[in-house]
C-alpha positions as CSV (number, residue, x, y, z in Angstrom):
1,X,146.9,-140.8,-57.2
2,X,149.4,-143.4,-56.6
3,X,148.8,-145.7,-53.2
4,X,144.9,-145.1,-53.9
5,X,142.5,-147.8,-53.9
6,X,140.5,-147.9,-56.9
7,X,137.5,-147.0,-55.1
8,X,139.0,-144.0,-53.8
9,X,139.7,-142.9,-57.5
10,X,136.6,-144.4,-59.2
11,X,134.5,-141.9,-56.0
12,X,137.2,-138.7,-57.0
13,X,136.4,-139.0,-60.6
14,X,132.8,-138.9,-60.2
15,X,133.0,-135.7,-57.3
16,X,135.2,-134.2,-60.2
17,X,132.8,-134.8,-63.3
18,X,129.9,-133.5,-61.4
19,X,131.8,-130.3,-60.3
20,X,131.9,-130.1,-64.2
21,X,128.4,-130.9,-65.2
22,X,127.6,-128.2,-62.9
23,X,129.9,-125.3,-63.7
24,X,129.4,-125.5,-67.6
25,X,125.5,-123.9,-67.1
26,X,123.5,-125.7,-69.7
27,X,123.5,-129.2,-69.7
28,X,120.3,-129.8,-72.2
29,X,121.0,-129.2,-76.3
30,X,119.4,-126.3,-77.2
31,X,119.0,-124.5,-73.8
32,X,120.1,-120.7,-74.3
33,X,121.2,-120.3,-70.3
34,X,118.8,-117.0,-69.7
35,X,117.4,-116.6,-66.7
36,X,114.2,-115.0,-66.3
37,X,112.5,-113.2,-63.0
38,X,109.1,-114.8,-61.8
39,X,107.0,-111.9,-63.0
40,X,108.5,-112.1,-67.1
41,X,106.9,-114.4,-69.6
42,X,110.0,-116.4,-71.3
43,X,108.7,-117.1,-75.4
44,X,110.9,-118.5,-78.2
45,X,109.9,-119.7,-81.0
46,X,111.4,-123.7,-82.1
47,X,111.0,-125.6,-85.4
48,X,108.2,-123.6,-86.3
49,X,106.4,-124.1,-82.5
50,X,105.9,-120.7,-80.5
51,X,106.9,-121.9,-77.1
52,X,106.0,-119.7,-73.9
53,X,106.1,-120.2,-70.2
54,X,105.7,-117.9,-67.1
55,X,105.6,-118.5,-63.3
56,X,102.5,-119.1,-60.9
57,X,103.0,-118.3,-57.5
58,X,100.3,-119.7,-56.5
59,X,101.3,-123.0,-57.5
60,X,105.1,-122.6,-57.3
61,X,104.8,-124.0,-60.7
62,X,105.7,-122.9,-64.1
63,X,102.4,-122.6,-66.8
64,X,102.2,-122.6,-70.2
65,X,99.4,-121.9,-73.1
């Protein structure tokens, strides 16, 4: 890294941390990493809360309860 200008290293660091961030899956506490298909249900249950989301096609949104 020697003869590079700061800004050079400050933009190499950043392209380097978000290579990172992105190859370590989760990047929220608590998120398990499954992956479900469109047609499945995904349910967990949190502090007491039953959580459950699916997918609508027909909104290309996720629903819950």
């Amino acid at each position: 890294m020697a003869g590079m200008t700061p800004a050079v290293r400050a933009a190499i660091l950043a392209i380097v941390a978000f290579l990172a961030a992105c190859t370590t899956g989760s990047t929220e506490p608590g998120e398990g990493g499954e992956r479900w298909n469109p047609d499945e249900t995904a349910t967990d249950s949190r502090r007491g809360v039953d959580l459950s989301i699916s997918y609508d096609p027909t909104t290309s949104g996720s629903t819950g309860p």
